[in-house]
C-alpha positions as CSV (number, residue, x, y, z in Angstrom):
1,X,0.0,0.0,0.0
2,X,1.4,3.6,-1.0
3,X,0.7,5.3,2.4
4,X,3.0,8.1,4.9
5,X,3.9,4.8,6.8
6,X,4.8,2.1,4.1
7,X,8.6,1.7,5.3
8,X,8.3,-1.6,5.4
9,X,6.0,-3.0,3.1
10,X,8.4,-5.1,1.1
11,X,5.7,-8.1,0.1
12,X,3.1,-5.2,-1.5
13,X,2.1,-5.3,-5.2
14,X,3.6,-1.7,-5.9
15,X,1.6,-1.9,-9.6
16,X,-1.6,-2.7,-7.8
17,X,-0.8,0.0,-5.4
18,X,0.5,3.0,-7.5
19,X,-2.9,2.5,-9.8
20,X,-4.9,2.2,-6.9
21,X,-3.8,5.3,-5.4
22,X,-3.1,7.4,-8.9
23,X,-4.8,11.1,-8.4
24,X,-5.4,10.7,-4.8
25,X,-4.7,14.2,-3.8
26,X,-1.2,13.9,-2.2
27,X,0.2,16.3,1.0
28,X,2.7,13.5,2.2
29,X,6.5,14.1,1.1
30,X,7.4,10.1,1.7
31,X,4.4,9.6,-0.7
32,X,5.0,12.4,-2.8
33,X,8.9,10.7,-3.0
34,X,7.5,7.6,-3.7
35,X,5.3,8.5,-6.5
36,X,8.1,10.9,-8.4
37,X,10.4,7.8,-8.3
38,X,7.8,5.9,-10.3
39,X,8.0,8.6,-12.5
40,X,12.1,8.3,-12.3
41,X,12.0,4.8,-13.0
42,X,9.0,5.2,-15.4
43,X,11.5,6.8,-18.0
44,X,11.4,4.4,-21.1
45,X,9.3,1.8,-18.9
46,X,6.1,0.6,-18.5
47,X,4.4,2.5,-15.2
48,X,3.4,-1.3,-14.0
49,X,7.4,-2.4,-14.4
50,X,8.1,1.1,-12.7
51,X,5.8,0.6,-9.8
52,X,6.9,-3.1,-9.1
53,X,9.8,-1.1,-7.8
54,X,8.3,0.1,-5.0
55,X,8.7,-2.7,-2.2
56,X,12.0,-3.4,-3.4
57,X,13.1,0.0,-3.0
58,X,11.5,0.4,0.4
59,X,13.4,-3.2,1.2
60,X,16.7,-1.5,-0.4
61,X,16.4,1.5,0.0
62,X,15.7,2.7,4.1
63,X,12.4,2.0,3.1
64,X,12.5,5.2,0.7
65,X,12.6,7.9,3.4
66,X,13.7,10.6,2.1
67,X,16.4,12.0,4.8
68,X,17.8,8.4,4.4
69,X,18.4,8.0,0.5
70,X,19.3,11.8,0.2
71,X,22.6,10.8,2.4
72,X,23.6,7.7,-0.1
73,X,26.9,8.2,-1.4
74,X,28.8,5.7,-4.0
75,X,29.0,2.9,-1.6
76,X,25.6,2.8,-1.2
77,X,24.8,2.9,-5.0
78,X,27.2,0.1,-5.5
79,X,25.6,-1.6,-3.2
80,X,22.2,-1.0,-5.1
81,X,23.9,-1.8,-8.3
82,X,25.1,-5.0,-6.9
83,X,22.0,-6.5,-5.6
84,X,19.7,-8.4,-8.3
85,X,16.0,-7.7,-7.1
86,X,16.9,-4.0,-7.6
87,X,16.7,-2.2,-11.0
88,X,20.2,-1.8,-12.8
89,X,19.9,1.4,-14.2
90,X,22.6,3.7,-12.5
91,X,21.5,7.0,-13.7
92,X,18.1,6.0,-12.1
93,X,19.1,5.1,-9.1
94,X,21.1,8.4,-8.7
95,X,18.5,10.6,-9.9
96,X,16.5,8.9,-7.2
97,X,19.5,10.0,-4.5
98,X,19.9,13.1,-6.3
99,X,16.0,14.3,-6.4
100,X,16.0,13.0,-2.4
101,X,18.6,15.8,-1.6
102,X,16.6,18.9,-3.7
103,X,13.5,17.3,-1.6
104,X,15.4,18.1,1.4
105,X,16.5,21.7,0.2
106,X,12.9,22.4,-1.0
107,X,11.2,21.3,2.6
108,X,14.2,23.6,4.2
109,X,12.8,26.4,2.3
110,X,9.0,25.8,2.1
111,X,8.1,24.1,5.2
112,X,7.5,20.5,3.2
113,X,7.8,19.4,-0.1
114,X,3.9,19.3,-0.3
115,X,4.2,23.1,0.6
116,X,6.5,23.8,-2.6
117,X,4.2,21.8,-5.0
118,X,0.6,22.4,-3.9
119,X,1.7,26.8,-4.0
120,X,2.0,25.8,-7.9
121,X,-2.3,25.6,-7.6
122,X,-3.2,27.5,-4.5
123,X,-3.4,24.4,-2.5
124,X,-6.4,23.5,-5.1
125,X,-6.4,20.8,-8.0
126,X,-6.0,21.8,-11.0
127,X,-8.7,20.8,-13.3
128,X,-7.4,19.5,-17.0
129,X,-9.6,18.5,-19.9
130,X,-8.8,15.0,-20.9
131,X,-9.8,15.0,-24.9
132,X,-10.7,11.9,-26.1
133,X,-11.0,10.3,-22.7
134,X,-7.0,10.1,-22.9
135,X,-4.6,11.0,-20.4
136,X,-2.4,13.8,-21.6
137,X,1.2,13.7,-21.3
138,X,2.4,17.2,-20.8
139,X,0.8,20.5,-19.7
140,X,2.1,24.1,-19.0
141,X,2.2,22.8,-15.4
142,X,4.1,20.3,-15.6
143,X,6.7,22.2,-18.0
144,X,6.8,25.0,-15.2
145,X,7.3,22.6,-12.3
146,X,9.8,20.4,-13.9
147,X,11.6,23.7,-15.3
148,X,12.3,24.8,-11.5
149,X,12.8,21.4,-10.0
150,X,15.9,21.2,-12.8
151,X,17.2,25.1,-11.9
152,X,16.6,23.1,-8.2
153,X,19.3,20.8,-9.3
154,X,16.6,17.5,-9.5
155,X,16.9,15.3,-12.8
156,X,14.9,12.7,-14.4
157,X,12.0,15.4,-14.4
158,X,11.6,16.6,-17.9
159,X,7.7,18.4,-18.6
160,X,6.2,14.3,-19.5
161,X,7.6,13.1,-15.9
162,X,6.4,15.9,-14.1
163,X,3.1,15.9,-15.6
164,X,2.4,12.5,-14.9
165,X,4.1,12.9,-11.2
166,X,1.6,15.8,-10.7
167,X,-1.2,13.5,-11.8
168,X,-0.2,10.8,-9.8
169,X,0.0,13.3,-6.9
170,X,-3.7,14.5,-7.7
171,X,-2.0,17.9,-8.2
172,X,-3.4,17.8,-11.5
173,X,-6.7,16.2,-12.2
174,X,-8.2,15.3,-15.8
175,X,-12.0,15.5,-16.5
């Protein structure tokens, strides 16, 4: 289950999870961490094979909290890198590390990570048509966000992943 406590739910079907919980309006930074590194891992991946992550990054990973994986440094990646459940996609894995450490220089400046994202729509959803009943891939939004999360030094967040991240988040919602 993708919740503010999931630590140490290693056994969870993070697939089954992540499209259970898509669009749920999101104020929780560990779920808010959790759901942009989907959106890391997404990158030239099914969201299912992304999601799957989950539990083996919670098991792997200090169960994905953030203060924890923003202090990795090599030997911790090499340990990633070394252990078979976990994906083997380097520049993944540090964007992961990397994005954990702008998280941690965003809630120093806004309070929460939440804070930072939700001030992007006055704390309200933002409503998005959806033509053709098909979930758009990019919005002005998401090109903003992603735009300062970059100058914010986070990568893996180009206008598609931040779209869908804000979707996931329920910071966007299509209708």
């Amino acid at each position: 289950m993708i919740s503010p406590t999931d630590f140490d739910d290693f056994t969870a079907n993070g697939a089954k999870d992540y499209d259970a919980y898509f669009g749920t309006p999101t104020h929780d930074d560990h779920v808010l961490f959790e759901l942009l590194t989907v959106g890391i891992l997404q990158v030239g991946l099914s969201w299912q094979a992304a999601a799957a992550q989950l539990p083996v990054l919670r098991q792997f990973m200090d169960g994905l909290r953030v203060e924890r994986v923003a202090g990795y440094e090599d030997p911790e990646w090499e340990r990633l890198m070394a252990t078979p459940q976990v994906i083997h996609n380097g520049r993944k894995l540090r964007a992961i590390i990397k994005d954990a450490r702008g998280i941690i220089l965003i809630q120093r400046e806004f309070g929460s990570f939440s804070n930072y994202l939700w001030q992007y729509v006055d704390a309200t959803p933002l409503l998005m048509p959806a033509p053709d009943d098909e979930l758009p891939h990019q919005s002005p939004l998401g090109t903003r966000v992603a735009k300062d999360l970059h100058k914010r030094g986070f990568t893996f967040v180009g206008p598609v992943v931040t779209h869908m991240f804000l979707l996931a988040a329920g910071i966007i919602k299509v209708n």
